[in-house]
N, C-alpha and C positions, 0 to 999 in steps of 0.2 A: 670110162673113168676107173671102174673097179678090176677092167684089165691091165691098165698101167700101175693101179697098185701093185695086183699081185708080179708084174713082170720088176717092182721097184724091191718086192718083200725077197723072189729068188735070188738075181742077181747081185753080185758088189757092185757099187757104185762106178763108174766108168765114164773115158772122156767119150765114149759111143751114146751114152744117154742123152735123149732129148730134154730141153728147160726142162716140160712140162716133166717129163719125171722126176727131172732133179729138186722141182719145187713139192712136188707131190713126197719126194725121201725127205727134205724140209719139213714138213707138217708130220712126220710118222716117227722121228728120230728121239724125240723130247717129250717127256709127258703132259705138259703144260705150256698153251699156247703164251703165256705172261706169265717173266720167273723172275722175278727182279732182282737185281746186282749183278757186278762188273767180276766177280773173281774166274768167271768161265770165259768169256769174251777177254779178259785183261791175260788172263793164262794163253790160251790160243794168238791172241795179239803178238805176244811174245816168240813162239814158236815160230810166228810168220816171221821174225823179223822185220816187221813195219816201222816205220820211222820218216814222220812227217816234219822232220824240225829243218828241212831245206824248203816248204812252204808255209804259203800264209795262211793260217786255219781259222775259218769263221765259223765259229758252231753256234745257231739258232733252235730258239727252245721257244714255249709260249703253245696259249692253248688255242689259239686260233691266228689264222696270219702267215704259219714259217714259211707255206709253199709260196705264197704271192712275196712275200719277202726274199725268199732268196734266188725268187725268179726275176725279181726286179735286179739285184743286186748282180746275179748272173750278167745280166742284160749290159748293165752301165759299165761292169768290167771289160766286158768284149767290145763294145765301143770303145773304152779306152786302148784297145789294142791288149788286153792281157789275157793269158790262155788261165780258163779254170774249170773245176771239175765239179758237180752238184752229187750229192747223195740225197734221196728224197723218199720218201714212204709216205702212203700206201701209193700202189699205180692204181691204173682205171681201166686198160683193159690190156697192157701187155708188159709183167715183167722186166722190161728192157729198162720200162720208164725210171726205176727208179736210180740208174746212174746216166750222167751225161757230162759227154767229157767237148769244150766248147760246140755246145747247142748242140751234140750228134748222141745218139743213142750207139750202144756198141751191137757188135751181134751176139748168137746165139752162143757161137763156139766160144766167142769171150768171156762170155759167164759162165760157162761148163767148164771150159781150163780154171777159173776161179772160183770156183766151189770145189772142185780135183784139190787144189792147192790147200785149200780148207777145212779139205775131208781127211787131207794125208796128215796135216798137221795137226786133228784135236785129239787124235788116237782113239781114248776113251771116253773124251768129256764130252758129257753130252750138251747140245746147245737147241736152244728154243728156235724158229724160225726165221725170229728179226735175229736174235744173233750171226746166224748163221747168216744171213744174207748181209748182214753190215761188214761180218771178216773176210765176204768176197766182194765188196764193194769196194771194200779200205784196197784191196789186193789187186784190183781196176785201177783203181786211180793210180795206185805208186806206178803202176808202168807205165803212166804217161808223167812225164816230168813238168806238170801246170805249174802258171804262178799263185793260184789260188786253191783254194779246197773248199767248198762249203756244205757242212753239212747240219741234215736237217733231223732234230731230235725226236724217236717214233712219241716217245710215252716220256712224260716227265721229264726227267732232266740228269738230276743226281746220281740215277743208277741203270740208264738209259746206256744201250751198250755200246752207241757213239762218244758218250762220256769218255771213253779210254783213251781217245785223242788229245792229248791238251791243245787249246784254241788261241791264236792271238789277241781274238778280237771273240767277246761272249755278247750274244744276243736275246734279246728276249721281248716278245712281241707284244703282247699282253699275258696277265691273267682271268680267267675267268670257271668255273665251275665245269669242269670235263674228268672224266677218271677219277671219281670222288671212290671209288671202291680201292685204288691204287694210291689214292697222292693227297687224299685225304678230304674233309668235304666243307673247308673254309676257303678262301683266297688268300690267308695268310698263310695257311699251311701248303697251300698247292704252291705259293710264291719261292717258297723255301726249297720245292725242290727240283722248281724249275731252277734255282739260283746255281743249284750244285754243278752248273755246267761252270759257273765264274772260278778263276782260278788268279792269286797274289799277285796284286800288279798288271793283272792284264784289263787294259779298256774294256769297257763295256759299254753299249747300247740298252735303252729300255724303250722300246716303244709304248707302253703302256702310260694313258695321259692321268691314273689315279692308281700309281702303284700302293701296295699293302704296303706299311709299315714293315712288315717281316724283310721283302725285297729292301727295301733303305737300308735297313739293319746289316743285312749279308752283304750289301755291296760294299759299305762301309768297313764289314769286316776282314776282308779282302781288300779291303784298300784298293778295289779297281777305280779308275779314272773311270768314270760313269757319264756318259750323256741322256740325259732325261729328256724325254718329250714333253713341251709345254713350258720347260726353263730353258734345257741347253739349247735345243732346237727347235722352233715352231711355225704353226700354218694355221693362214687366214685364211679366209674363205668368200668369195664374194658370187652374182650373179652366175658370173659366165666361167670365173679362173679361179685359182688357187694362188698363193706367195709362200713362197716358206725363208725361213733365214736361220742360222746357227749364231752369228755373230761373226764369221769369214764368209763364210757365201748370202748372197741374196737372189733369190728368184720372182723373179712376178712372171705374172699373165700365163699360169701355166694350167695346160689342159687336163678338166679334170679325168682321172685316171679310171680304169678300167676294173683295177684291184680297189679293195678299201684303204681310202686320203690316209689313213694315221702308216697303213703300212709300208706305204710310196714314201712317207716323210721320215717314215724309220730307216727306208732302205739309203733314201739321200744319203741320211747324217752317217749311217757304215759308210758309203762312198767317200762320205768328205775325210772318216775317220782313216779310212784306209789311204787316204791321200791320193784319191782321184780324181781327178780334173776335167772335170766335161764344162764345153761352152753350155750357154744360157739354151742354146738353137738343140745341142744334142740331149740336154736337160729333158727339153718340151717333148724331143722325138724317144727319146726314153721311155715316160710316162703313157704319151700315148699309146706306145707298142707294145709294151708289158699286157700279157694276158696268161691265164691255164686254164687249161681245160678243166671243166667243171665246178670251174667259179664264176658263177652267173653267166654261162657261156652259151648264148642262143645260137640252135641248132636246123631251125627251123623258122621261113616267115610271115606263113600265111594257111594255118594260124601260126603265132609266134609262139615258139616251144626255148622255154630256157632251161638248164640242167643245175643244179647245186648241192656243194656236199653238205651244208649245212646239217650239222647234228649234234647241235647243243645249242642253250638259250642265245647266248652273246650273237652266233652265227645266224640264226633265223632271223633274231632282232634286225640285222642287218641286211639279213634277204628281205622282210619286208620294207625297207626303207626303198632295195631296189624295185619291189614290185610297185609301188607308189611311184615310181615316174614315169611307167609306161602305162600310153593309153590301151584300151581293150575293153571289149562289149563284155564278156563273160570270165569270171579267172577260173579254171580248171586245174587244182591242184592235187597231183600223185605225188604219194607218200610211204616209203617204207624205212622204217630206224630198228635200232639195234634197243633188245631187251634190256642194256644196261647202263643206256641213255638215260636222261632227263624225259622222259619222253611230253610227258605233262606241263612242264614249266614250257619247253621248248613250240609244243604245236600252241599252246594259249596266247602265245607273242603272235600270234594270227587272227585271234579269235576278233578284231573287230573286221579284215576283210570280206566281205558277200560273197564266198567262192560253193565251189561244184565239191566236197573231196571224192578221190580216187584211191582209195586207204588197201593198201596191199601185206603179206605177210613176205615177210622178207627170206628168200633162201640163201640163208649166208651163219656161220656160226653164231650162236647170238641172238639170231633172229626174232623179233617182236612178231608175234601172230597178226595178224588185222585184227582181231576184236581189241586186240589188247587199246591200239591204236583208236577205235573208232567211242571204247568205252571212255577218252577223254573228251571226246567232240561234244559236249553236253553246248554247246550252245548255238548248234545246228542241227535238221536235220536230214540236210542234203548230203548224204553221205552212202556212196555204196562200197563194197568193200569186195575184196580180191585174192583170188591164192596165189599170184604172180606179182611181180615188179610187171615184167612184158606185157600181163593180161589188163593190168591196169588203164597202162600206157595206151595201148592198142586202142581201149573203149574211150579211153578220154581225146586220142585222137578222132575217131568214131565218131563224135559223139560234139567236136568242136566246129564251129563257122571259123570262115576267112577272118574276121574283126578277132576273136577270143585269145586272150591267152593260155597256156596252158607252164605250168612250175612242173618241176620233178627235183625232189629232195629228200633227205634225211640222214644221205649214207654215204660214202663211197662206195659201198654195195651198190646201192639202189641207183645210181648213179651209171656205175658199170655198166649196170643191168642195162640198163636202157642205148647206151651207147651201144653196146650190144647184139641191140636191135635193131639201130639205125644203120650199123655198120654190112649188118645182112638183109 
């Protein structure tokens, strides 16, 4: 590692450089990993000469939800026959993930010519990491002439440096309480600047089934044509299936999905909004097939090992809803979050399951120590703790029978981590 710095700190930057270096001149070029606003990303945007107004731009914001949203949404496009292009942040263990141009990852050399392109055009201005990697993204996709674009909002919304695209179609999943040190620490405040993604006249989606009053306000304000979850569009729930209806389409007996039901019902109504037409039969095979990696994604089945980036309250809430439907003798859960997490409210949405913890210190910028983590467990104390994610994992495997389940969550870090390890 601190050899390809120093080979990143002598040399100029070059189409001979590896990702890995090129991500590593990413992290060294900007002084702050979070610099909020569009005047450096919208300057450089410029210089690229980017110009998305010969596609259709879906941009997706919300504080939990975008990637299962616009993987579903990916999905029902290409079934319909339509070529489109996904922007997506953070990956999990390779770079590549974060563009995909119909279901394909590009290579290495793809991303090296567009960071080249990127690096020639900002001269002087310096940009933070995600900028940098969104102006070689946006500079992927124009060379492929798709009929869609969809991208996914890192942090916020308003001054998010995907913002610079104007969108046809503004999305927004939920709100809930993430980046309160960035976007403020109400749901009426964070709602306001997820909203700055909507722009005059242009439709809008809300998956969120108890928007804040602020969201109503902004949409109104903008005068976007809004479909709301729970009026414009909504889903029943029964035994075995799901129904959803908008008031032009009607679906029954649909299998429950893989992702979280409100995000599947979000992605629908974009589909129906964008005027796409799938039968009842491609509907079913839709939902069922929609998945990503590191959303409730079991890796393992005996013991049963499942992975989750869960890392904030609304998220765990909903990891435990999944851990309540799988049987298992013991639950063994590993744990490592980010110091600037909830971490408190987050692990207490656990607090009534009988588990094993595996509480680890996370090595990743940010990083929560394990004590930090095991001084919330006050109402257990089954708890050992860890100076790895890996060392964690390892003993909790170790340490599991054939029946036990075993969780791993908190992070996209912690997450990585793990994947990781399974991969070597």
């Amino acid at each position: 590692m601190s050899e390809q710095k120093s080979v990143v700190s002598q040399d100029k930057p070059n189409l001979s450089w590896s990702l890995h270096q090129w991500t590593d001149y990413l992290l060294s070029i900007h002084p702050k990993n979070i610099d909020m606003g569009l005047e450096r990303t919208q300057s450089v945007f410029t210089k690229l000469g980017l110009d998305f107004s010969a596609q259709r731009v879906v941009t997706v914001a919300g504080t939990n939800g975008k990637g299962t949203t616009c993987r579903m949404i990916e999905n029902g496009l290409l079934m319909a026959n339509k070529t489109v292009a996904v922007y997506s942040s953070p990956h999990l263990i390779d770079y590549k993930e974060r563009v995909r141009v119909n279901d394909q990852l590009l290579t290495d050399a793809d991303h090296v010519a567009a960071f080249m392109q990127v690096e020639k055009a900002r001269g002087n201005i310096s940009l933070t990491f995600f900028e940098f990697a969104t102006l070689a993204a946006f500079v992927l996709i124009k060379r492929f002439n798709v009929d869609y674009v969809l991208l996914e909002v890192g942090l916020g919304g308003r001054l998010d440096a995907v913002n610079v695209v104007k969108p046809d179609l503004a999305v927004i999943t939920n709100i809930d309480l993430d980046h309160q040190d960035w976007l403020g620490d109400t749901r009426e405040l964070i709602a306001v600047e997820k909203a700055g993604i909507l722009r005059h006249n242009i439709p809008a989606v809300i998956g969120d089934e108890q928007p804040p009053q602020s969201l109503v306000s902004e949409c109104q304000r903008f005068n976007a044509n809004t479909s709301w979850q729970g009026k414009s569009f909504t889903y029943t729930k029964d035994k075995h299936h799901w129904q959803w209806h908008n008031g032009q389409a009607h679906y029954t007996e649909l299998p429950f999905p893989h992702i979280p039901i409100q995000n599947a019902s979000t992605a629908l109504q974009v589909l129906s909004v964008l005027n796409i037409s799938l039968s009842d039969k491609s509907v079913s095979k839709l939902i069922a097939e929609t998945r990503l990696p590191g959303r409730f994604q079991q890796v393992r089945s005996s013991p049963k090992v499942f992975l989750d980036v869960a890392h904030n309250p609304q998220a765990v809430g909903y990891l435990k809803q999944r851990i309540l439907q799988q049987p298992y003798k013991t639950l063994r859960i590993v744990v490592a979050m980010l110091a600037d997490k909830d971490v408190e409210t987050s692990l207490k949405c656990l607090n009534s399951l009988d588990a094993l913890w595996y509480v680890a210190s996370l090595d990743a910028p940010r990083g929560a120590p394990n004590e930090t983590l095991k001084s919330v467990l006050t109402w257990t104390q089954k708890v050992l703790t860890f100076e790895s994610v890996e060392l964690a994992y390892q003993q909790a495997i170790e340490d599991a029978e054939k029946d036990d389940m075993v969780i791993v969550f908190g992070s996209f870090f912690t997450v990585s981590q793990v994947m990781n390890v399974l991969a070597n």
